[in-house]
C-alpha positions as CSV (number, residue, x, y, z in Angstrom):
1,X,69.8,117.0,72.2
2,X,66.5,116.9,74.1
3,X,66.6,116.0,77.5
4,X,64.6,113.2,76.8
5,X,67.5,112.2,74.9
6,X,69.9,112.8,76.9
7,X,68.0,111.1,80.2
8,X,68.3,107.8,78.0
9,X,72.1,108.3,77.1
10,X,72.8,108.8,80.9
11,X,70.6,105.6,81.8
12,X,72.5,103.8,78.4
13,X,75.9,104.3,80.4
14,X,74.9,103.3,83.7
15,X,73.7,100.2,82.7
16,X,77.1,99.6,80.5
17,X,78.9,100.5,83.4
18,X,77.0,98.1,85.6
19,X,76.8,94.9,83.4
20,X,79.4,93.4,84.8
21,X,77.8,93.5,88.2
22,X,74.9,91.4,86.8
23,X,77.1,88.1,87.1
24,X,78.1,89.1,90.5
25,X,76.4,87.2,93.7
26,X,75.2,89.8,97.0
27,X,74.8,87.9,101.0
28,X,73.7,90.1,102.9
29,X,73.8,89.1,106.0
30,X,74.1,89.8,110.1
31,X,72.0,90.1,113.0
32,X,70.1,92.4,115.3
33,X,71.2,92.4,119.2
34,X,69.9,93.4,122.0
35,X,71.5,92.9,125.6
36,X,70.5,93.8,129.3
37,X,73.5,93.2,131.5
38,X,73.8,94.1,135.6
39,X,76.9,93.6,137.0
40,X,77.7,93.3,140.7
41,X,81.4,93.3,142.0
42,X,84.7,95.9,142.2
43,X,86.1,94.6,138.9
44,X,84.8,97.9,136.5
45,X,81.6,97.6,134.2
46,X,82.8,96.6,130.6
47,X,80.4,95.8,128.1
48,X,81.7,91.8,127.9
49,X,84.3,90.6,129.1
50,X,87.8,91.3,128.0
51,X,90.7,89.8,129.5
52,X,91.5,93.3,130.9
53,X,89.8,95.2,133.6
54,X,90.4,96.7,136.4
55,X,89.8,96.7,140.0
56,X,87.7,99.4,141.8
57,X,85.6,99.7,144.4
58,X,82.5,97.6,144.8
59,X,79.3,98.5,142.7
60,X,76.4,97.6,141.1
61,X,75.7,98.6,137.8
62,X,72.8,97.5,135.1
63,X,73.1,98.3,131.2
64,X,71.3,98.2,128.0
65,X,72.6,98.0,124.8
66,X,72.0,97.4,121.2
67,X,75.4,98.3,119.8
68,X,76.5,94.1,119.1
69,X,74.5,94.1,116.3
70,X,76.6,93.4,113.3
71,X,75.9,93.9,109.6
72,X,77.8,92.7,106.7
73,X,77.7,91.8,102.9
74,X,79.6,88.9,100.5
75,X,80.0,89.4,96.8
76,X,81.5,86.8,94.6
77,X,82.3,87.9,91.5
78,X,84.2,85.1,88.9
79,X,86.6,83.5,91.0
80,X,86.9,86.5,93.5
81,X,85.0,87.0,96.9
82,X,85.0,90.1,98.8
83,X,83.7,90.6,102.3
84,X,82.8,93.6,104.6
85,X,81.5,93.4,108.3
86,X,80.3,96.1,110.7
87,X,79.5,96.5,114.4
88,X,78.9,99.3,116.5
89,X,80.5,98.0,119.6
90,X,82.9,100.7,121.3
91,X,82.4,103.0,119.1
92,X,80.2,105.5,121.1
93,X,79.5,109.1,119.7
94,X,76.8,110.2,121.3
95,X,75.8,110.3,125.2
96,X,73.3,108.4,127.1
97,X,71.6,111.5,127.9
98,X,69.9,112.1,124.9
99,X,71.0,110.1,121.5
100,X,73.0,107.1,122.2
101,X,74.4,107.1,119.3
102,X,77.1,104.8,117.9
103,X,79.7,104.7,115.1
104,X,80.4,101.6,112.6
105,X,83.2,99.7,113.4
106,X,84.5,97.8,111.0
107,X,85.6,94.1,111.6
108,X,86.4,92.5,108.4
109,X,87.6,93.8,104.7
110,X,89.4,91.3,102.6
111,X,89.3,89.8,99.6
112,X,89.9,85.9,98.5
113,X,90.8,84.8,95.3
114,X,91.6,81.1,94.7
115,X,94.0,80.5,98.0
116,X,94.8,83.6,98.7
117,X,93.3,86.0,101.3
118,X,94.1,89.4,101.5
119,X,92.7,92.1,103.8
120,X,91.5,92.5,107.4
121,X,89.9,89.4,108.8
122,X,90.4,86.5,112.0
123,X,94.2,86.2,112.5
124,X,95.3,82.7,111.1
125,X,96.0,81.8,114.9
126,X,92.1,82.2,115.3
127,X,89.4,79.0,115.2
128,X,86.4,80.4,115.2
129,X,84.7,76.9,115.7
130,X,85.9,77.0,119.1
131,X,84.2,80.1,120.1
132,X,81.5,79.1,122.9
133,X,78.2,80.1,122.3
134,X,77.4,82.9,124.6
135,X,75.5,86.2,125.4
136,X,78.7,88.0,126.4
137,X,79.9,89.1,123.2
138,X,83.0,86.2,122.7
139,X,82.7,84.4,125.5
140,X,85.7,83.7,127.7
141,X,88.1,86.2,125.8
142,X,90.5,86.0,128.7
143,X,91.4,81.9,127.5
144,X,91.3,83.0,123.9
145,X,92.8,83.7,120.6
146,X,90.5,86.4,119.1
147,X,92.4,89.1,117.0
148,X,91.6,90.5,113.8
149,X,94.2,92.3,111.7
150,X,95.6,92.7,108.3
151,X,97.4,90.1,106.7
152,X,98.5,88.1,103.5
153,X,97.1,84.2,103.4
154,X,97.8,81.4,101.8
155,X,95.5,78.2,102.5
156,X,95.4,74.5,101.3
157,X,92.6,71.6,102.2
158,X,95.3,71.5,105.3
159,X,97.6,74.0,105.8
160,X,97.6,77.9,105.9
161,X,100.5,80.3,105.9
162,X,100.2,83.6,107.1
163,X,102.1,87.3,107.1
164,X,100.4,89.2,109.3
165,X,100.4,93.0,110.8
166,X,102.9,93.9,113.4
167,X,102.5,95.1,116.5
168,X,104.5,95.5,119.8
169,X,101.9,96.0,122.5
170,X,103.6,96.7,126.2
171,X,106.1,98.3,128.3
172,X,109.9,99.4,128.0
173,X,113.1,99.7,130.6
174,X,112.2,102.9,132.0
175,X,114.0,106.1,131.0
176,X,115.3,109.0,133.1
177,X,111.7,111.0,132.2
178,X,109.1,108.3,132.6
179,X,110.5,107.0,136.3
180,X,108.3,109.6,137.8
181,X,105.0,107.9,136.2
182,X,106.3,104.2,136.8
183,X,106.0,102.5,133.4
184,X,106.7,103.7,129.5
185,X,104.6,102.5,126.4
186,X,106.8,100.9,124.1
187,X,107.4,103.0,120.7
188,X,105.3,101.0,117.8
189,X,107.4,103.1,115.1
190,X,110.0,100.6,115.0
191,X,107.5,97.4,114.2
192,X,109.0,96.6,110.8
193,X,108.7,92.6,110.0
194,X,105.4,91.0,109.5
195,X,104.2,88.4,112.0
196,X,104.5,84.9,110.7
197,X,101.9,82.1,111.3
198,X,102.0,78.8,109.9
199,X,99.1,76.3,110.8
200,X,97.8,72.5,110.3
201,X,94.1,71.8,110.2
202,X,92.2,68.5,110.0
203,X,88.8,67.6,110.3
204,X,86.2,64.5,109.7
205,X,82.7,63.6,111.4
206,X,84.4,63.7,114.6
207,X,84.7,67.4,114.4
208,X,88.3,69.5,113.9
209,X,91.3,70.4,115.5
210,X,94.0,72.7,114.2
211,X,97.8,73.2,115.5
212,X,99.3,76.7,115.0
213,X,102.7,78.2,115.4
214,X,103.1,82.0,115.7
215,X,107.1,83.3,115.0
216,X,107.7,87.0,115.6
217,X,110.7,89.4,115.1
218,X,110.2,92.5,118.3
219,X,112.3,94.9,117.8
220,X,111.7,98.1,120.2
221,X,114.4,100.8,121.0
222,X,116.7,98.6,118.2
223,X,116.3,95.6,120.7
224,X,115.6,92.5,118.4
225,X,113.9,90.1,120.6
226,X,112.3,86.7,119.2
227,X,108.9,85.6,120.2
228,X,107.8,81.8,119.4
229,X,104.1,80.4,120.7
230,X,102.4,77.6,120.0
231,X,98.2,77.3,120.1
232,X,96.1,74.1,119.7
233,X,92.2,74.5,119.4
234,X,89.6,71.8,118.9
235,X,85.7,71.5,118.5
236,X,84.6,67.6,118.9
237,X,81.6,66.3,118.9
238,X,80.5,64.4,121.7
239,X,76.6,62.7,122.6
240,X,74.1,63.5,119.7
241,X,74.4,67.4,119.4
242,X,76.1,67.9,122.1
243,X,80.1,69.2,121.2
244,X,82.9,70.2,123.6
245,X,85.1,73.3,122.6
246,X,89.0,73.5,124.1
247,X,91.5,76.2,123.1
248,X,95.0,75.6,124.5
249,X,97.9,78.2,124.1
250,X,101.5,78.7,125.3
251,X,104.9,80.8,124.8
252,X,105.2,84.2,123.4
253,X,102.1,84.9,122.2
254,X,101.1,88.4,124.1
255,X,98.4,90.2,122.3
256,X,97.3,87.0,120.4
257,X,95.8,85.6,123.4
258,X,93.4,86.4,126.5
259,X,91.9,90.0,124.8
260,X,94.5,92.4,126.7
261,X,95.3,89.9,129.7
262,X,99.1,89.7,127.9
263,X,101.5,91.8,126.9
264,X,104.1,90.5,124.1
265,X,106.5,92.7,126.1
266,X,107.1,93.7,130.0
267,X,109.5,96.0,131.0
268,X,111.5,95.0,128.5
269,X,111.2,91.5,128.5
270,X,109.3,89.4,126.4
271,X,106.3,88.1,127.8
272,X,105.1,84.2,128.3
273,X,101.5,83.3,128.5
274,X,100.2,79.9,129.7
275,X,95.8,80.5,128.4
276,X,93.1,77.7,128.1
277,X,89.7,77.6,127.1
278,X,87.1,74.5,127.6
279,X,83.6,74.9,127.0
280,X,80.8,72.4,126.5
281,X,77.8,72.9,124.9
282,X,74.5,70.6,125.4
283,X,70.9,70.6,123.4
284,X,67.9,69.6,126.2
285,X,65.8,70.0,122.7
286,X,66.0,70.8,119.4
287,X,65.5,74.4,120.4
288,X,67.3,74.6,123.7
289,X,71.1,74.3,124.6
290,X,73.1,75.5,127.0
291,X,77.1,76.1,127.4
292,X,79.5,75.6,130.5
293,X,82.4,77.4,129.6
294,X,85.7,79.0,131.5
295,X,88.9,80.8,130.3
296,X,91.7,81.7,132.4
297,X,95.1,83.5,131.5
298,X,98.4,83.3,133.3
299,X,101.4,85.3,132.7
300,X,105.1,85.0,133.8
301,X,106.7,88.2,133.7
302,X,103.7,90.3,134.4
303,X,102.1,87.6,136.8
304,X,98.9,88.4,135.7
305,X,95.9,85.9,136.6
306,X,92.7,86.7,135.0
307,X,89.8,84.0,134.7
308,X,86.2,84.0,133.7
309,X,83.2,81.3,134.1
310,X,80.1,81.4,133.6
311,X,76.8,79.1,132.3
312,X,73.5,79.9,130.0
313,X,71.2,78.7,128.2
314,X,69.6,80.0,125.1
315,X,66.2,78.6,123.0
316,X,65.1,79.5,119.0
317,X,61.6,81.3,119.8
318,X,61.5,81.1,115.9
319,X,64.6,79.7,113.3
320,X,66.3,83.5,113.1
321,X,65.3,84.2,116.9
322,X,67.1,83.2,119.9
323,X,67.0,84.4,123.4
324,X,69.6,83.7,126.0
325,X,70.3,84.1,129.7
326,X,74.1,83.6,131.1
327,X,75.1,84.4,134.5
328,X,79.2,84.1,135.3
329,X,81.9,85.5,137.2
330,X,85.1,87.8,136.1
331,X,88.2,87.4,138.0
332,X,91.4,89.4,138.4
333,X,94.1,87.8,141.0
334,X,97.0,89.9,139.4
335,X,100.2,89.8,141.7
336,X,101.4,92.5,140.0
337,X,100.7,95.8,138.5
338,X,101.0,95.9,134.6
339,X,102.5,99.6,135.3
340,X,104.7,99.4,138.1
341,X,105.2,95.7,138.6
342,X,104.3,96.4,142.5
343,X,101.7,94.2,144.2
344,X,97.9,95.4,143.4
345,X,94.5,94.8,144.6
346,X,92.2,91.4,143.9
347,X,88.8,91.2,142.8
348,X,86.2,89.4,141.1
349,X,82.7,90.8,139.6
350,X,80.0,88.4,139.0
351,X,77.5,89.4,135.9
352,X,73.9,88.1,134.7
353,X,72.9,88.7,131.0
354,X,70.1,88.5,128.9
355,X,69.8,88.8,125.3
356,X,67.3,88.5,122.1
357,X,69.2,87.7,119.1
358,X,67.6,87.9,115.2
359,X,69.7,86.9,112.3
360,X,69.0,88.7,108.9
C-alpha cells in the first residue's frame, strides 16, 4: 500500500468516525473581562465580594485583572445537550511579578436530555434571573443563593426536583486536641445522603418568581442532624425596562446562602440564616442602566452580620460591548468569631470598580 493510499484510508476513517458529529449543533459562547478595582477600608482585598472576609487593619489597595473572563461551548446533538463553562477566577498559577498567569476553572459540566439534568451546574435553589447586574463579579453574594455543584434534575413547565452533592461545611464540639487552637473543622467523610431540593416556578409578562425548599440529612461524628430552609426569589418588571430583583431566604440553609457568610453547622449546632437580596435596575436610554442593589446576611448561632451595597451604571459602547462603573460598601459587624465564638473586631471597606465587558 502506497502512502498515498494509505493517507486516504486514514482520512476515509476519520470522516466515518465523525459523521455523526455532522448533525450536531456547536455555541460557542462567553465573554472577555477586564476590571480595575481600588479598595479602601480594613475589611481584606478580595477580588469581589464574597460574603466572607476578614477584618485587618486599614489599607488602600488598587487591582487589575482579567481573570472573569469566561468561555464556554453548547452542543445539541438529537435530543441531548451538553454544556461546558470556564473561568479563570481564583485559580492563580503564576505571580504578579512576571507572568500572571491563571488556570481554567471549570463552572459547569452537565448534560440534559428531555427533563433530566445531570452534571455540575447552578444548584436548583439558584435563580439566576435575580442576579443584579453588576461589575463585582455576582453582585451582592452575601444576600444570595449562588452555589454550583453536582446533582441529578428533574424539571417540568413548573416544578423541578433535585438530588444534589453533600456537603457539611463548619465547625464540631471541640475535642481534647483541638481546645488549644479554639475551633475543629467538621470531618466531610461521613456526608453520605444527597441534598434534596424541590422547587415551584411560575412566570408570565409580569416577570417570575419561584418558591424552593432545601431538606438535608447532616450527619458529622454519627450525629444525624436535620436541616430544613426555605428561599423565595423574584425578577418583576416594573416601568418600561425597568425590573426590580428580590431574593429572600431563611432556616437551615448554611452554605446555600450568603457565599461563605453561613455555616450549615456551628460548634455543633446547626446553623439558621435570615439573607435578603433587593436590587433594582433602571434604563436612562436604550444603552444606559443602572442597578441599586444590597445584600445582607444574618446568622443565629454564629451571629454573623455581613452586608454589602453598592450602585453603578453601565452603557453598550457597541451591542457586545459594555462598560461599567460601580462604587459600594462591604460590611462585617460579626459579634462573634466563626472560630472561637469570642467577640471580634468590626469593619467595613468601601470599593470603586470599573469594567469593559465584550461578549463573544
Amino acid at each position: 500500500m502506497t502512502s498515498t493510499t494509505k493517507l486516504a484510508a486514514v482520512l476515509c476513517m476519520l470522516a466515518i468516525g465523525a459523521a455523526p458529529l455532522s448533525a450536531s449543533e456547536f455555541h460557542f459562547g462567553g465573554f472577555i473581562k477586564a476590571n480595575a478595582r481600588h479598595i479602601d477600608g480594613n475589611i481584606a482585598f478580595q477580588d469581589s465580594w464574597t460574603g466572607g472576609g476578614s477584618v485587618t487593619d486599614p489599607a488602600k489597595r488598587s487591582q487589575f485583572s482579567a481573570t472573569e473572563s469566561r468561555l464556554n461551548i453548547g452542543v445539541t446533538h438529537g435530543g441531548v445537550k451538553g454544556f461546558i463553562e470556564v473561568d479563570f477566577a481564583g485559580s492563580s498559577q503564576g505571580n504578579a511579578i512576571i507572568s500572571n498567569s491563571y488556570s481554567p476553572r471549570l463552572r459547569h459540566a452537565f448534560i440534559k436530555h428531555q427533563e433530566v439534568t445531570v452534571g455540575q451546574t447552578w444548584s436548583t435553589l439558584v435563580n439566576t434571573s435575580t442576579f443584579a447586574e453588576t461589575a463585582d463579579l455576582g453582585g451582592p453574594l452575601v444576600g444570595q443563593a449562588m452555589v454550583r455543584q453536582a446533582l441529578v434534575r428533574y424539571q417540568s413547565e413548573h416544578w423541578q426536583f433535585a438530588l444534589e452533592n453533600p456537603y457539611t461545611y463548619g465547625t464540631q464540639t471541640l475535642s481534647d486536641t483541638a481546645k488549644t487552637t479554639g475551633f475543629e473543622w467538621i470531618d466531610t467523610s461521613n456526608d453520605y445522603v444527597p441534598d434534596a431540593i424541590l422547587r415551584f416556578d411560575q412566570q408570565g409578562d409580569w416577570g417570575n418568581v419561584s418558591v424552593a425548599s432545601l431538606l438535608r440529612y447532616l450527619d458529622p461524628s454519627s450525629s444525624a442532624k436535620l436541616a430544613v430552609g426555605v428561599s423565595v426569589a423574584a425578577k418583576l418588571r416594573t416601568f418600561g425596562k425597568d425590573d426590580l430583583r428580590i431574593q429572600l431566604h431563611y432556616g437551615n440553609l448554611g452554605r446555600y446562602v450568603g457565599t461563605d457568610a453561613a455555616r450549615d453547622i456551628v460548634n455543633g449546632k446547626v446553623e439558621t440564616t435570615t439573607s435578603a437580596m433587593f436590587a433594582y435596575r433602571h434604563f436612562w436610554t436604550e444603552r444606559t442602566r443602572s442597578s441599586l442593589f444590597y445584600g445582607r446576611t444574618v446568622t443565629e448561632v454564629e451571629q454573623t452580620d455581613r452586608a454589602h451595597i453598592g450602585a453603578n451604571i453601565f452603557t453598550n459602547l457597541t451591542p457586545a460591548l459594555a462598560l461599567g462603573l460601580e462604587l459600594g460598601r462591604y460590611q462585617i459587624n460579626d459579634d462573634l468569631s466563626a472560630y472561637t465564638l469570642q467577640p471580634v473586631a468590626q469593619g467595613a471597606s468601601n470599593y470603586a470598580q470599573l469594567s469593559l465587558q465584550f461578549h463573544l
